[in-house]
matplotlib code that plots the C-alpha trace (Angstrom):
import matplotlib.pyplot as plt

x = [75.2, 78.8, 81.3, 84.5, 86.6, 85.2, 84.5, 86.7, 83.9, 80.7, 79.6, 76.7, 75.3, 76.2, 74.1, 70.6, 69.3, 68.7, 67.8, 69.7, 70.1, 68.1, 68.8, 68.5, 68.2, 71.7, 72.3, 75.6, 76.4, 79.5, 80.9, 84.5, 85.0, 88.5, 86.6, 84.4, 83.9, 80.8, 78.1, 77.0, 73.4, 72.9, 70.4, 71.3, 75.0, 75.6, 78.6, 80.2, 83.2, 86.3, 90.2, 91.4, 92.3, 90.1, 88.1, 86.4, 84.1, 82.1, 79.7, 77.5, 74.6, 71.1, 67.9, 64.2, 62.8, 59.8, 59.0, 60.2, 62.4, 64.2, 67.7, 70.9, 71.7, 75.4, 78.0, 81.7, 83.4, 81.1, 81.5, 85.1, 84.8, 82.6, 84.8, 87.5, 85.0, 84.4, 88.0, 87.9, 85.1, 86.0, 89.3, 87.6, 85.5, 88.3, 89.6, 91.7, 90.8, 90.0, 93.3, 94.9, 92.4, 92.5, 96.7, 96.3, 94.1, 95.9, 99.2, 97.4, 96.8, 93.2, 91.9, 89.3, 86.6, 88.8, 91.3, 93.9, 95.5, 94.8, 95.5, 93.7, 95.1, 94.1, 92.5, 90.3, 89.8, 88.0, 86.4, 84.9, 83.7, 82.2, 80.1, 79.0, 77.7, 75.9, 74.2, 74.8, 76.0, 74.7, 77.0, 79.9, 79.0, 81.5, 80.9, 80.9, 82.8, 84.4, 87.9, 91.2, 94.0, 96.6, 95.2, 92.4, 93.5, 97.9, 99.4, 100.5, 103.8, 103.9, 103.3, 105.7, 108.0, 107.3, 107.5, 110.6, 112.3, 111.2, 112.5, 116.1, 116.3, 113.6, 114.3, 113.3, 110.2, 107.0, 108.2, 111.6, 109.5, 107.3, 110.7, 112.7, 109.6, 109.1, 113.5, 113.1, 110.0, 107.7, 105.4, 105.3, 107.3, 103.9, 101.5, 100.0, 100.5, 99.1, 101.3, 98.5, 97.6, 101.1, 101.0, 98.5, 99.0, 102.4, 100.7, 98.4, 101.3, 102.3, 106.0, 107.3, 106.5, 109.1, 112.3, 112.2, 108.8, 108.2, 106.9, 103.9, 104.1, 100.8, 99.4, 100.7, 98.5, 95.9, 92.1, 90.7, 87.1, 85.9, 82.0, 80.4, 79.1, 81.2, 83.5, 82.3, 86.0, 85.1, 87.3, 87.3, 89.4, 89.8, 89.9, 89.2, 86.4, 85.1, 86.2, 87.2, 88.7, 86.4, 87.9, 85.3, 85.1, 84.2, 83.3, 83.5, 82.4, 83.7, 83.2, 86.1, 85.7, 84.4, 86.4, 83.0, 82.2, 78.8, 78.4, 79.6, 78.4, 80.2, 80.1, 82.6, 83.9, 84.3, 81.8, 80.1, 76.8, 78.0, 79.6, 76.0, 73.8, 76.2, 75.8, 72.1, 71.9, 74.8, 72.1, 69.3, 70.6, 72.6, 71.7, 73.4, 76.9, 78.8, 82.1, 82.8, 86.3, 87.3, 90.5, 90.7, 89.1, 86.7, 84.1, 84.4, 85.7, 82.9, 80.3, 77.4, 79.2, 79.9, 76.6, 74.6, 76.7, 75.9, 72.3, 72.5, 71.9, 74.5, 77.1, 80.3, 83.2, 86.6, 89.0, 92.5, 95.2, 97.6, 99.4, 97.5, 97.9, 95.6, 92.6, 93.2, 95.5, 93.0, 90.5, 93.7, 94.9, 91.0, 91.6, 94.9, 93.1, 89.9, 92.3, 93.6, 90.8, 88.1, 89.2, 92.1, 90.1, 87.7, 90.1, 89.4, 87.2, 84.9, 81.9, 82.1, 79.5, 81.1, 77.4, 78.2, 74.4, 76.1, 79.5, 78.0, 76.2, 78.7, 80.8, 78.2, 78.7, 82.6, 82.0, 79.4, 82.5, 85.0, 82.9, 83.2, 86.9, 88.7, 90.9, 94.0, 93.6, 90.3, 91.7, 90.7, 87.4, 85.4, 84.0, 80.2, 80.5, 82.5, 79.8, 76.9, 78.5, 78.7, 76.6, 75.9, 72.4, 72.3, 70.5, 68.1, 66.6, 61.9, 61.1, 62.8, 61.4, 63.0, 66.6, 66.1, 65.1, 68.6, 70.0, 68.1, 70.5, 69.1, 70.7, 69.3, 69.8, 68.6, 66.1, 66.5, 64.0, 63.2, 62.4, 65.9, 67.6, 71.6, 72.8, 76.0, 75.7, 72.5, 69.8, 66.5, 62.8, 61.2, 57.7, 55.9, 56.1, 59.6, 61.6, 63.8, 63.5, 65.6, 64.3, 65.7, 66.8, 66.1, 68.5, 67.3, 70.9, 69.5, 67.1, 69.6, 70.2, 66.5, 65.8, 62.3, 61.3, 58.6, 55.7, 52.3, 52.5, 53.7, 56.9, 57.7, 60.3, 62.7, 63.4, 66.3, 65.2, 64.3, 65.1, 63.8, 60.3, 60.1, 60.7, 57.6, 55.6, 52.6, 53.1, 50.5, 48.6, 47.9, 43.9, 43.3, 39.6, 37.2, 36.0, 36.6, 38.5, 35.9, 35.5, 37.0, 35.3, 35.7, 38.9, 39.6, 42.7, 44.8, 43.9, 40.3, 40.5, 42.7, 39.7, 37.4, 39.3, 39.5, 36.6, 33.9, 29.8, 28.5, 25.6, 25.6, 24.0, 20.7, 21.3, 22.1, 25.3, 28.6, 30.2, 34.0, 34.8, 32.6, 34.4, 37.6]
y = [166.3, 165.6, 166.2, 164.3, 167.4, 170.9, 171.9, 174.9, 177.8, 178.0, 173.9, 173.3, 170.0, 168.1, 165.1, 164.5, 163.5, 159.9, 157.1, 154.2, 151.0, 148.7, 144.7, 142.2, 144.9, 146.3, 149.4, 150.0, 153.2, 153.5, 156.7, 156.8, 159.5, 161.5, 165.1, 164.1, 164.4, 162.0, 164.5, 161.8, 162.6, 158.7, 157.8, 160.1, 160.8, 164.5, 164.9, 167.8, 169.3, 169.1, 169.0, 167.2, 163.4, 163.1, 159.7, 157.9, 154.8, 154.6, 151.8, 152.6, 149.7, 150.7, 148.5, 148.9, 150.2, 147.4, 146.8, 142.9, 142.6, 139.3, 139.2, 137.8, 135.0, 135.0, 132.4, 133.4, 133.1, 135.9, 138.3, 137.9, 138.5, 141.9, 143.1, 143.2, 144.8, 147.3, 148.5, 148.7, 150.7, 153.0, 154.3, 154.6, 157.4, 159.1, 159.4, 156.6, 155.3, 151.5, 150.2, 152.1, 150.8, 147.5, 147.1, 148.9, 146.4, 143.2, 144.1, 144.1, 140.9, 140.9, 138.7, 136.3, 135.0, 132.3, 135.4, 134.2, 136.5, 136.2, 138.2, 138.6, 139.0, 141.5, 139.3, 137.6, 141.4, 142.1, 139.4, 139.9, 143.4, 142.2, 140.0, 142.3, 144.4, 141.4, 139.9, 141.9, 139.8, 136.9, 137.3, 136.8, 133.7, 130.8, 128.4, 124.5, 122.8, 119.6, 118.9, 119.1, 117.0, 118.6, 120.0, 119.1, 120.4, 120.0, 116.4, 114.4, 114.3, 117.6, 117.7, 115.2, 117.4, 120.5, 118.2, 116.7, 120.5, 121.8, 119.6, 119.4, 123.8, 125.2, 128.8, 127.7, 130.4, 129.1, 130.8, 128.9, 125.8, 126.0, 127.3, 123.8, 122.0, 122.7, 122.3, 119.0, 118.3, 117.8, 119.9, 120.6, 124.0, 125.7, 124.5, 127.1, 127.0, 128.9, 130.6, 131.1, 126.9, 126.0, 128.0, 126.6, 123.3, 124.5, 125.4, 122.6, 120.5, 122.4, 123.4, 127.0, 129.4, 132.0, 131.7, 135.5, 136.7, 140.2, 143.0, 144.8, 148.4, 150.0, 153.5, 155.0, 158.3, 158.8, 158.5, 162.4, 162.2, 165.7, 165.4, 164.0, 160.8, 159.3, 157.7, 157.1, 156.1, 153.5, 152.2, 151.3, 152.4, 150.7, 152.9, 152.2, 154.3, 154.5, 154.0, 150.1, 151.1, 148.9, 148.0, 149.5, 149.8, 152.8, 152.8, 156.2, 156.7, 160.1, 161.7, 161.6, 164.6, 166.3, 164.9, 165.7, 163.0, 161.6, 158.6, 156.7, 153.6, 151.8, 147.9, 145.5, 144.6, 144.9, 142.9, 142.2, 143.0, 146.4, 147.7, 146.9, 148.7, 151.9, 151.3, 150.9, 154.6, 156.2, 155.4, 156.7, 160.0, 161.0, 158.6, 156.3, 156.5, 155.2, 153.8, 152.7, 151.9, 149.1, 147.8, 143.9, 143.5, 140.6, 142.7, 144.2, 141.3, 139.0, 137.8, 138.9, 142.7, 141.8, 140.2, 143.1, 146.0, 143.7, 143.9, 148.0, 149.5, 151.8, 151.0, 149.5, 148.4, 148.8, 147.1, 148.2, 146.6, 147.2, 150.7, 151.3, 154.9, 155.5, 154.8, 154.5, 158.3, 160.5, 158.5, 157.6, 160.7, 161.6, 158.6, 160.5, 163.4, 161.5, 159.9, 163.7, 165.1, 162.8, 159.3, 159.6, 161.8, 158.6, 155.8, 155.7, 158.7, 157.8, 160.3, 158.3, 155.6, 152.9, 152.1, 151.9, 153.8, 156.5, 156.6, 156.9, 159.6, 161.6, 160.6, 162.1, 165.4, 165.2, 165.0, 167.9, 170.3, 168.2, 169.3, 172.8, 173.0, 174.1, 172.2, 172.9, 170.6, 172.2, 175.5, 176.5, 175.3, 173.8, 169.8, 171.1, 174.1, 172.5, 169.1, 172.2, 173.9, 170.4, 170.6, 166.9, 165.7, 163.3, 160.1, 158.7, 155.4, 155.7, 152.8, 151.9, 148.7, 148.1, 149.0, 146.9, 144.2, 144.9, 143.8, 140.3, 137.1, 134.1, 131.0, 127.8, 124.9, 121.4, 120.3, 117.1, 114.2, 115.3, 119.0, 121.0, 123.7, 124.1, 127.5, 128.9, 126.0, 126.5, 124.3, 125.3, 124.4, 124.1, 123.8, 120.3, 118.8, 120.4, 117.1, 116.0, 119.1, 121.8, 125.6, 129.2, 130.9, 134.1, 135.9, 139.6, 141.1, 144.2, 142.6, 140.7, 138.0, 136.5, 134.1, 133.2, 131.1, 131.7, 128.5, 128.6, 131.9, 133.6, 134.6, 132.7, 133.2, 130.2, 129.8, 127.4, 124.0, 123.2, 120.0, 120.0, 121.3, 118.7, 116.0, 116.8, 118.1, 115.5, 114.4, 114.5, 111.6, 110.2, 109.3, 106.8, 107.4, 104.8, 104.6, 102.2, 103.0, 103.1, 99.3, 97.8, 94.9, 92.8, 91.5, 88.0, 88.2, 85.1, 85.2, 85.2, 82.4, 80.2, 80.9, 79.8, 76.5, 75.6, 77.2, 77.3, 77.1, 72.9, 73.5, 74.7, 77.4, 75.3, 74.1, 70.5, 69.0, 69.4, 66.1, 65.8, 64.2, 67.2, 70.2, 68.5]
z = [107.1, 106.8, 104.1, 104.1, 102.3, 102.1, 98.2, 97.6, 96.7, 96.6, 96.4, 93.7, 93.8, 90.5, 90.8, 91.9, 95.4, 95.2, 98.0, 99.2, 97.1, 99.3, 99.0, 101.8, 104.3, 103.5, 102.0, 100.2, 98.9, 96.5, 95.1, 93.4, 90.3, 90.2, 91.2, 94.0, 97.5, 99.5, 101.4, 104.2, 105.7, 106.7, 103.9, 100.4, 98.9, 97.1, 94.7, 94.9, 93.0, 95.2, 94.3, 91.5, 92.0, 94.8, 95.5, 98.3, 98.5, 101.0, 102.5, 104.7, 106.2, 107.3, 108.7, 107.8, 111.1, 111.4, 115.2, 116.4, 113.5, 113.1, 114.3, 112.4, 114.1, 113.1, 113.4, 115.5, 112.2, 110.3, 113.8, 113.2, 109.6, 110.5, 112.8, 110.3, 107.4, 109.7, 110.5, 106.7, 106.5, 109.4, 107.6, 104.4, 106.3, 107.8, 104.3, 103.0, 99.5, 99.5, 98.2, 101.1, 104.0, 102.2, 102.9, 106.3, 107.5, 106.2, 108.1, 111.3, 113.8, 114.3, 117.6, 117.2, 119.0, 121.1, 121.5, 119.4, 117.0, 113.0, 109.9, 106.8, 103.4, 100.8, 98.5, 101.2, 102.3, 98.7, 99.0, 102.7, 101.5, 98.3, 100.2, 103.6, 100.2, 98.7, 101.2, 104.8, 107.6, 106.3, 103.4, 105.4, 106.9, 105.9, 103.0, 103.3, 101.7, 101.4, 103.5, 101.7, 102.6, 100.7, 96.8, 94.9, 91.8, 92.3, 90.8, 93.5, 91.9, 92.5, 96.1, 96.7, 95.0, 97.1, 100.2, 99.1, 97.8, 101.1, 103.8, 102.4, 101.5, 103.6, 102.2, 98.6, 97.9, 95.9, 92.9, 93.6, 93.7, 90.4, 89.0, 89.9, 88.9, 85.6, 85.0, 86.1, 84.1, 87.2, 85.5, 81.7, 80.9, 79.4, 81.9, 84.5, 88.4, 90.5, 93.0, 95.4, 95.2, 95.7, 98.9, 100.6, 99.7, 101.5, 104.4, 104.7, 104.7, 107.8, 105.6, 107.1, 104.4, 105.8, 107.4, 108.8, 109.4, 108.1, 110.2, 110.5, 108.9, 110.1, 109.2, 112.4, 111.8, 114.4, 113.6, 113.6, 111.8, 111.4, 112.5, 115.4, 116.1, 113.5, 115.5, 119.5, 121.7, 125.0, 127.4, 131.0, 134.2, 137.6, 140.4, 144.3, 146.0, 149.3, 153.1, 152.2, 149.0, 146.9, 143.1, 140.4, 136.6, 134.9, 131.1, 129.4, 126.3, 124.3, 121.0, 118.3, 116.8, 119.6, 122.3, 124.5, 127.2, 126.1, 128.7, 132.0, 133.1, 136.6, 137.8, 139.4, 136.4, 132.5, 131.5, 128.5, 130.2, 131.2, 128.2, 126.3, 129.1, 128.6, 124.7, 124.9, 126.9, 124.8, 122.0, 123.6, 124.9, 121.8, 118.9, 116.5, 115.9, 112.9, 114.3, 118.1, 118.9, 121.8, 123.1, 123.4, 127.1, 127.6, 127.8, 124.2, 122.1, 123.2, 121.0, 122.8, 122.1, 118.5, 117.5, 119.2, 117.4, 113.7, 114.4, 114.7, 111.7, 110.3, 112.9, 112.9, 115.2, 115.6, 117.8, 118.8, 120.1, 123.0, 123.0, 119.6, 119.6, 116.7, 117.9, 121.8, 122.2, 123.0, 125.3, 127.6, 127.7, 128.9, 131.5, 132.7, 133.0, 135.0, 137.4, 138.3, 138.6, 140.3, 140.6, 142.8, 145.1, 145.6, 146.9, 150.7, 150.9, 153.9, 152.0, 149.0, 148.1, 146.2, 145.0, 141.3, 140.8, 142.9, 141.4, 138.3, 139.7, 140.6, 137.3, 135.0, 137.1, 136.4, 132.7, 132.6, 133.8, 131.8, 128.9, 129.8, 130.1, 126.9, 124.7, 123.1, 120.6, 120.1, 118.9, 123.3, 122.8, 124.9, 123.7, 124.9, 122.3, 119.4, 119.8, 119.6, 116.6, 114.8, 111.7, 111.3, 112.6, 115.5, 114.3, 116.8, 117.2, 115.7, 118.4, 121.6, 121.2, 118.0, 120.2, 122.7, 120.0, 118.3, 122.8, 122.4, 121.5, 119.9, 120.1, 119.3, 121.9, 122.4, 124.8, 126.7, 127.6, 130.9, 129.6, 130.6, 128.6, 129.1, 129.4, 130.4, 132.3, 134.1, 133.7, 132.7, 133.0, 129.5, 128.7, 128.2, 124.6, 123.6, 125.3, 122.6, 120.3, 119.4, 120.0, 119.5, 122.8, 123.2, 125.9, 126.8, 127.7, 129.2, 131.7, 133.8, 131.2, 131.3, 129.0, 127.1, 124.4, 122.1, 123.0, 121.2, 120.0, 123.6, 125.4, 128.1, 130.3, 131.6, 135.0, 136.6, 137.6, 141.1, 141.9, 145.3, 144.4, 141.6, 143.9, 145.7, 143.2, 141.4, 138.2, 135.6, 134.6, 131.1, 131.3, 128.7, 127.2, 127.5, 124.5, 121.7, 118.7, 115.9, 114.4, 117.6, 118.8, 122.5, 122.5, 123.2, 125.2, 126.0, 129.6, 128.6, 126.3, 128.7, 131.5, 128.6, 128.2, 132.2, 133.6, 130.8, 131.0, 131.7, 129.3, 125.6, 124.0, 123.6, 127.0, 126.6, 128.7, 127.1, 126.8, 127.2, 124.0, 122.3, 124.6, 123.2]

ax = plt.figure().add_subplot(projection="3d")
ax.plot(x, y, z, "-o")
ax.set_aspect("equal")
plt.show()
């Protein structure tokens, strides 16, 4: 159990116990009175009495556990839009009231899915968080709607205006605009324009909105949540290892609050597939977390990475940017102190396997005594005893086939004529039947990438096409049946009746001679 701020006294309990608000499979938890702190315990909320002028409103997301649940299947626009929600969300639990996390957020550039950089203003910030409570992930998915050249609801008098206002004093503001309008009766003096309308349409009409661009004042106070688990820090670092000085990756994942090293995972590379193998065991050895925080690589800002943390219930992600100090301080001072103390004594050792199973090996080793060294900033504490001494519950997943469930894309893709699937540009054999059809792809991330589709109520697995083996392999025959369609007489086919007419019986049928006038 976790309590933002610490009621001063003895705390009594001044509301009942009561249970999440369940709708859609989204839990949203809201607490804001002026004399209250939030008591987190990951499915009820206490109020306690706390210092005056105190508020916090919290949202925090949790999943049925029901075995082969279905997955969101989530568009790249509604990742994007749940990465952002969940930067909100993470500094409403380190303390900042809504309004505050709200503004924070909207100065920052945010990087999409295509890795192009893209803020978010306040207003669309409300409403983003409005509908992740509503309606989950799905909420956030975009609306259709129909294309807008310019306005649908400005004059076209008064777009010609803007264009014409603009391209001869650039600087003019939107409130300069509506301003000059109405003066030159453009607009009547008590009609009502929206500030917000003219500026799109001002941006639609790609017109520069700004001459000097403002810049970005960020909270520049680091993230310090107070209890474990809240808020998990990953990142990689390259180092060399072995005789031939092999490059390798290493992913370590520490505790916030705790600064304890809970997990390291080692591959080639940053990939997408590594990062979510390390997340998978983070999970299993020490639970659920509420927050993880990743820099931009490739191998966090992916979609497989964002789609798999949406589907985990009651966690959220965070992503930093270069030289963020807020979120990414601690976890590279850890990689300072990792490069001192193991990871420099690996690059051309001739003892060292550069196996990655065996770097990780000796890795977790490094982090059982870095966990037993004490911290300054931890009052000279060690991160195994202050993690021990934590009173918040770790929260485990019931079923490790529901977790692995939660590692499983589905995508839907469209099967060709001659029965091949198109993935990350492999081919694939699909079954019999499906040519022509769309199906759902299901992509198991943790077994190597296999993918299976569900055919006649069973899993099968897809395998690459071999073109060789199906040159030389029979193909199946369609045997026509025999037997005549119900009602179906002989039929008297052309070539039968022109044999009739040119080679037809002498006699007829009582036997008498068929004269050739009469066969005429």
């Amino acid at each position: 159990m976790w309590s933002h701020r610490r009621p001063v006294g003895t705390a009594e309990s001044v509301g009942p116990r009561w249970p999440a608000w369940r709708r859609h499979g989204v839990a949203v938890l809201t607490v804001g009175t002026p004399r209250a702190s939030v008591v987190f315990d990951d499915d009820t909320i206490h109020e306690n009495a706390a210092r005056p002028g105190f508020s916090v409103v919290a949202a925090s997301r949790f999943v049925s556990a029901k075995k082969n649940k279905a997955l969101v299947l989530a568009s790249a626009e509604a990742l994007f839009r749940f990465s952002v929600v969940s930067k909100v969300l993470a500094l409403q639990l380190g303390g900042k009231e809504r309004s505050g996390a709200v503004r924070a957020v909207a100065l920052e550039d945010h990087v999409t899915m295509a890795g192009t950089l893209r803020r978010v203003t306040v207003r669309t910030l409300y409403r983003w968080l409005a509908a992740y409570s509503e309606d989950g992930l799905e909420g956030l998915e975009p609306r259709s709607r129909e294309g807008v050249d310019v306005s649908a609801v400005l004059d076209s008098a008064l777009i010609e205006f803007v264009r014409g206002e603009k391209a001869t004093d650039p600087r003019a503001s939107v409130p300069e605009l509506i301003r000059r309008a109405r003066e030159l009766r453009v607009i009547a003096p008590d009609t009502h324009i929206s500030r917000s309308t003219v500026w799109r349409a001002v941006k639609r009409m790609g017109l520069a909105t700004r001459i000097h661009p403002s810049k970005a004042e960020g909270d520049m106070r680091r993230f310090a949540y107070p209890n474990r688990m809240m808020m998990v820090l990953a990142d990689g670092k390259y180092f060399r290892a072995g005789a031939e000085r092999l490059k390798r990756v290493a992913l370590f994942f520490i505790d916030d609050a705790t600064r304890k090293g809970l997990h390291v995972v080692v591959g080639t590379s940053e990939s997408t597939e590594l990062f979510l193998r390390g997340l998978y065991e983070l999970i299993r050895k020490v639970g659920f977390m509420i927050v993880i925080f990743l820099d931009n690589g490739s191998g966090f800002i992916s979609g497989d990475t964002l789609a798999v943390i949406a589907n985990l219930p009651g966690v959220f992600i965070v992503h930093g940017t270069a030289g963020y100090a807020e979120g990414h301080g601690k976890i590279e001072r850890f990689n300072r102190t990792a490069v001192a103390s193991v990871l420099r004594s690996l690059d051309g050792a001739a003892e060292v396997d550069p196996d990655p199973a065996a770097l990780e090996l000796r890795l977790g080793h490094y982090l059982g005594q870095y966990n037993s060294w004490p911290h300054e900033s931890l009052d000279n504490q060690c991160p195994a005893e202050r993690w021990d001494a934590d009173p918040r519950p770790l929260r485990f997943p019931e079923d490790d086939d529901e977790l692995r469930s939660s590692f499983i894309i589905t995508e839907v893709r469209s099967v060709s004529k001659d029965h091949v699937i198109k993935y990350n540009g492999i081919e694939y054999e699909a079954p019999r039947g499906l040519g022509g059809s769309k199906v759902e792809i299901h992509r198991k991330i943790l077994f190597d990438d296999e993918l299976f589709i569900m055919h006649d109520g069973r899993a099968l697995k897809l395998h690459p096409v071999d073109r060789q083996a199906n040159a030389r392999d029979k193909r199946s025959r369609h045997h026509c049946s025999e037997t005549p369609v119900s009602g179906e007489g002989v039929p008297r086919t052309a070539a039968t009746i022109a044999f009739n007419r040119d080679h037809g019986p002498l006699v007829d049928h009582e036997g008498g001679f068929i004269e050739p006038d009469k066969e005429k």
